[in-house]
PAVOVO-497862 format. One line per 2 residues: number of its first residue (from 0); their letters; for each residue x, y, z of C-alpha. Coordinates in pm, whole numbers. Layout:
NUM	A	X,Y,Z; ...
***
This chain:
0	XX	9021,1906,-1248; 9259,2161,-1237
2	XX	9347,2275,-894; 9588,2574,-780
4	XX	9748,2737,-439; 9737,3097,-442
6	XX	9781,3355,-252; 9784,3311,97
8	XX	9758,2908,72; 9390,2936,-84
10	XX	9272,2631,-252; 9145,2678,-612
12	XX	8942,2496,-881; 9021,2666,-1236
14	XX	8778,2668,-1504; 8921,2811,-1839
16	XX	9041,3170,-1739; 8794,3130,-1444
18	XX	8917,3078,-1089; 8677,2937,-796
20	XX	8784,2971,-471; 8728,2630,-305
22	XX	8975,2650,17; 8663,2512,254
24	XX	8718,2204,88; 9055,2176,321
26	XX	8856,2148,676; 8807,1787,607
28	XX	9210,1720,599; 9293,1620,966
30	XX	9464,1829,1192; 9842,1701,1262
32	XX	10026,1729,1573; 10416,1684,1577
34	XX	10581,1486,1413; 10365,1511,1102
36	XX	10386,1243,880; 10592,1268,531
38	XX	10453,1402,226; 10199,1653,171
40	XX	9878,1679,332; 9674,1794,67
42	XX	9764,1540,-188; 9780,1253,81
44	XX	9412,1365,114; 9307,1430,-298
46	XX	9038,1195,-317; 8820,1323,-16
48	XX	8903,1702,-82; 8813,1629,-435
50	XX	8457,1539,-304; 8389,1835,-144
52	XX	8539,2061,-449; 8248,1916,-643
54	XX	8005,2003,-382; 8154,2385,-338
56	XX	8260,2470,-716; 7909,2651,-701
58	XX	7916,2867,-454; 8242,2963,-386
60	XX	8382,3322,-523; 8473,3359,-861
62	XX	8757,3574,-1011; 8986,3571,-1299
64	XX	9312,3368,-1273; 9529,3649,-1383
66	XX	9394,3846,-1102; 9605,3635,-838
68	XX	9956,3492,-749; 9980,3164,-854
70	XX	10151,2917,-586; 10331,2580,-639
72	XX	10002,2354,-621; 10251,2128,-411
74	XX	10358,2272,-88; 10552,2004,85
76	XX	10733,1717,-81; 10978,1524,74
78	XX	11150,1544,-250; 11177,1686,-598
80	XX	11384,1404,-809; 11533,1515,-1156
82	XX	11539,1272,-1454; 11947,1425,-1652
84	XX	11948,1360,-1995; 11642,1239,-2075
86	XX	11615,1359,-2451; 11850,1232,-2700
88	XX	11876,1555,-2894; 11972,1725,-2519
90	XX	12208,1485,-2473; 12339,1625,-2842
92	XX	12385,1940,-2770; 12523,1954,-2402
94	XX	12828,1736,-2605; 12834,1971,-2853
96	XX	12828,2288,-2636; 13114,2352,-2376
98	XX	12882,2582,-2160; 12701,2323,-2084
100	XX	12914,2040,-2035; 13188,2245,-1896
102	XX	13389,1943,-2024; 13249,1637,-1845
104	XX	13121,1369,-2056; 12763,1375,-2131
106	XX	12603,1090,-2058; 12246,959,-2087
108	XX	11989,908,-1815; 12097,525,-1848
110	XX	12426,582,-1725; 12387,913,-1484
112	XX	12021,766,-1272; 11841,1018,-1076
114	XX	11945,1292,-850; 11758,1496,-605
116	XX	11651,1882,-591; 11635,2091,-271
118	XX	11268,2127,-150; 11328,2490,-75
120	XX	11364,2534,-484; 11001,2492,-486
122	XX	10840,2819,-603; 10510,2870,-840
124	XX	10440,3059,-1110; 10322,3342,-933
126	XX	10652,3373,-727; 10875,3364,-1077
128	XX	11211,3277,-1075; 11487,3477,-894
130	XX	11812,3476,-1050; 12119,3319,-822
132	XX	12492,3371,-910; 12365,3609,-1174
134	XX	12733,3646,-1260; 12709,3320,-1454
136	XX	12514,3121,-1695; 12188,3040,-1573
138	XX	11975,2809,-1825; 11592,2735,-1893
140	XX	11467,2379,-1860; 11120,2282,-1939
142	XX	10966,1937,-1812; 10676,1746,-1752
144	XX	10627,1703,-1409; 10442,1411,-1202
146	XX	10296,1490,-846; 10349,1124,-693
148	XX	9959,1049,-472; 10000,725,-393
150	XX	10361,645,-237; 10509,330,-263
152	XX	10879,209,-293; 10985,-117,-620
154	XX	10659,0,-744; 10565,-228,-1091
156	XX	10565,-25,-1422; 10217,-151,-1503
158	XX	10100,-19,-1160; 10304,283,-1231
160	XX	10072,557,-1334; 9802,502,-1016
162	XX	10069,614,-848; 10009,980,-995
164	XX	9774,1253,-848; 9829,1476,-1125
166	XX	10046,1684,-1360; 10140,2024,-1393
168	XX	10450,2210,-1584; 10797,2201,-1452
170	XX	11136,2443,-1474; 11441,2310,-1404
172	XX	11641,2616,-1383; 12027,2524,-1368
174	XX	12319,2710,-1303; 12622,2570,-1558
176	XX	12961,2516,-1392; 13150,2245,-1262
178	XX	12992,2186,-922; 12765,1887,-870
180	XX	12444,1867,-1065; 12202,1875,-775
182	XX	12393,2181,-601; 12405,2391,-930
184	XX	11974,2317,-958; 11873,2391,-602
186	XX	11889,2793,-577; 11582,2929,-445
188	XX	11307,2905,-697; 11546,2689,-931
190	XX	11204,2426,-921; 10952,2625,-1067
192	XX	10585,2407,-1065; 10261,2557,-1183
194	XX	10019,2632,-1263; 9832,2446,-1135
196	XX	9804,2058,-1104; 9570,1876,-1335
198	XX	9479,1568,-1206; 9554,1236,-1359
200	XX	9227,1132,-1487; 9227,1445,-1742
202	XX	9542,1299,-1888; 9490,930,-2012
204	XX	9877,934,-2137; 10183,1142,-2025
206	XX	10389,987,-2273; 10228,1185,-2569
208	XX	10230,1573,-2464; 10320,1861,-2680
210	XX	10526,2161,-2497; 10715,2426,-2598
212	XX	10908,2760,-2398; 10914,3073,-2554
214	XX	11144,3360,-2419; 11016,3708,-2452
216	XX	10802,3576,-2774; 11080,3401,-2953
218	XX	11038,2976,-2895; 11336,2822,-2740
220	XX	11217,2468,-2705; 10973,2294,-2835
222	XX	10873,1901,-2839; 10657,1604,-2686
224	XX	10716,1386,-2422; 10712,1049,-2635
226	XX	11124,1102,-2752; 11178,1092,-2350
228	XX	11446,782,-2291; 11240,703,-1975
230	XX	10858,751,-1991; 10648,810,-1688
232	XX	10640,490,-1603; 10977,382,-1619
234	XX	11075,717,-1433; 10828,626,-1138
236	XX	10923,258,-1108; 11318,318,-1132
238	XX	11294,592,-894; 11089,399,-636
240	XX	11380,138,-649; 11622,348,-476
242	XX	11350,579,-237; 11036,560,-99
244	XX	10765,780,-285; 10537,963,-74
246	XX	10225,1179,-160; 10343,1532,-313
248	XX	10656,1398,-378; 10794,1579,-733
250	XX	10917,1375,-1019; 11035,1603,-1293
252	XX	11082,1418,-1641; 11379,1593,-1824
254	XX	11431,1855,-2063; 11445,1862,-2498
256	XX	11769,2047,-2678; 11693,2459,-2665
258	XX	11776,2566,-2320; 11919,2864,-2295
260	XX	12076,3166,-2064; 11824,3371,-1888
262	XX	11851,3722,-1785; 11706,3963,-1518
264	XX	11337,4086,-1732; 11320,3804,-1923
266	XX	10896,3667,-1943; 10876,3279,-2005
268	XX	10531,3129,-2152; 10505,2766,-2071
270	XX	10289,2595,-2280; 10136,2183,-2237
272	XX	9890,2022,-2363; 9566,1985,-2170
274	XX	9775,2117,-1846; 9775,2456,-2001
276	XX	10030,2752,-2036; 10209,3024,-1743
278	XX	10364,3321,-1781; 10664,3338,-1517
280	XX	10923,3618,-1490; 11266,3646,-1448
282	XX	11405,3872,-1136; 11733,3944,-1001
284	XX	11790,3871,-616; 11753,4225,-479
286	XX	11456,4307,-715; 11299,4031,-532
288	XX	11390,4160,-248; 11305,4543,-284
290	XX	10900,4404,-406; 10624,4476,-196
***
């Protein structure tokens, strides 16, 4: 299934350009009282609110999907982890290119681990990405990313992938400079997720998806995720050995060579296999700001 958030926190089941609204489906999460326990409520829940999906996808409303704003499916992680140089021919040409190195060594995911995203990145497709420090370089960064369902912390390889509720496209937007790595990618909106999240089952292996990025029609990056360093499995595992994973929690996989500045107009179209594609625009600060 594919399964969105729009609007005003509506639950929705999408069916080719088709979108069925589905949010009863919620009333069988429980209610939470203070302090609410970590992760996200909605994927904590999946399995059950999958259950009644199948039961509603009849008779709830039906519109197109273009006809609505398009939410992070995920709306409360603990944490969004990033996997650095996780493509060999990325790892080529941050060496090779100044403006992104700004003259520290590049070094693979091997050598550099994990590091960690603010939460208050998160933003959806709908929302688009608003331009911070505008003054400076601000680069595109297309990943797979896994929505953890099942949390766990030394979690085996093998076991690895029932640990996933489901995939969707990620954008690692990153400012270049010399500050620290997980400062520079945690500007509002700087973790774009969307569409929507397709769940696991309708993706028997993560390690073999074609993407690409093209910016304003012209493609920018383009690969598949078997020439990642780390696979999904790996990623999961590794990261479970230094925190706990907890439902909703956001692991995005790393970026090919071809990322590149963006500017205030700029239209992105995302593309995965079986996930699917979004169209996400680029926005300065106070055109965010001045938008109804």
């Amino acid at each position: 299934m594919r399964l969105c958030r729009y609007n005003s926190d509506k639950l929705g089941l999408v069916k080719g350009d088709q979108l069925i609204d589905v949010t009863p489906a919620l009333d069988v999460l429980p209610e939470r009282r203070w302090p609410s326990p970590l992760g996200d409520q909605l994927i904590a829940g999946l399995d059950t609110v999958l259950r009644e999906v199948s039961g509603l996808q009849k008779m709830g409303y039906v519109q197109g999907v273009a006809n609505v704003t398009l939410r992070s499916p995920v709306a409360n992680p603990t944490k969004i982890i990033g996997a650095p140089a996780n493509y060999m021919d990325h790892v080529a040409e941050a060496r090779d290119d100044p403006g992104i190195s700004f003259g520290r060594e590049t070094r693979t995911i091997k050598d550099s681990g994990l590091f960690l995203k603010a939460v208050s990145a998160l933003a959806g497709a709908g929302d688009g990405i608003v331009l911070g420090h505008a003054g400076r370089r601000n680069d595109h960064e297309i990943e797979l990313a896994l929505v953890i369902g099942r949390g766990g912390k030394n979690i085996a390889p093998d076991a690895a992938l029932d640990h996933v509720a489901g995939y969707a496209i990620g954008l690692d937007i990153t400012v270049r400079g010399v500050e620290d790595r997980s400062l520079r990618k945690s500007g509002d909106s700087y973790a774009l997720l969307g569409p929507w999240m397709t769940t696991a089952d309708e993706i028997p292996d993560p390690d073999n998806l074609g993407f690409r990025l093209l910016v304003n029609g012209d493609v920018r990056q383009e690969s598949n995720t078997r020439f990642m360093i780390f696979g999904c499995r790996k990623l999961i595992a590794y990261a479970s050995t230094f925190y706990t994973l907890y439902p909703g929690d956001v692991i995005m996989t790393g970026t090919p060579s071809g990322v590149g500045h963006l500017f205030p107009g700029d239209s992105l179209r995302c593309e995965f296999d079986i996930i699917g594609k979004m169209d996400v625009k680029v926005r300065t600060a106070a055109e965010a700001a001045a938008a109804p």
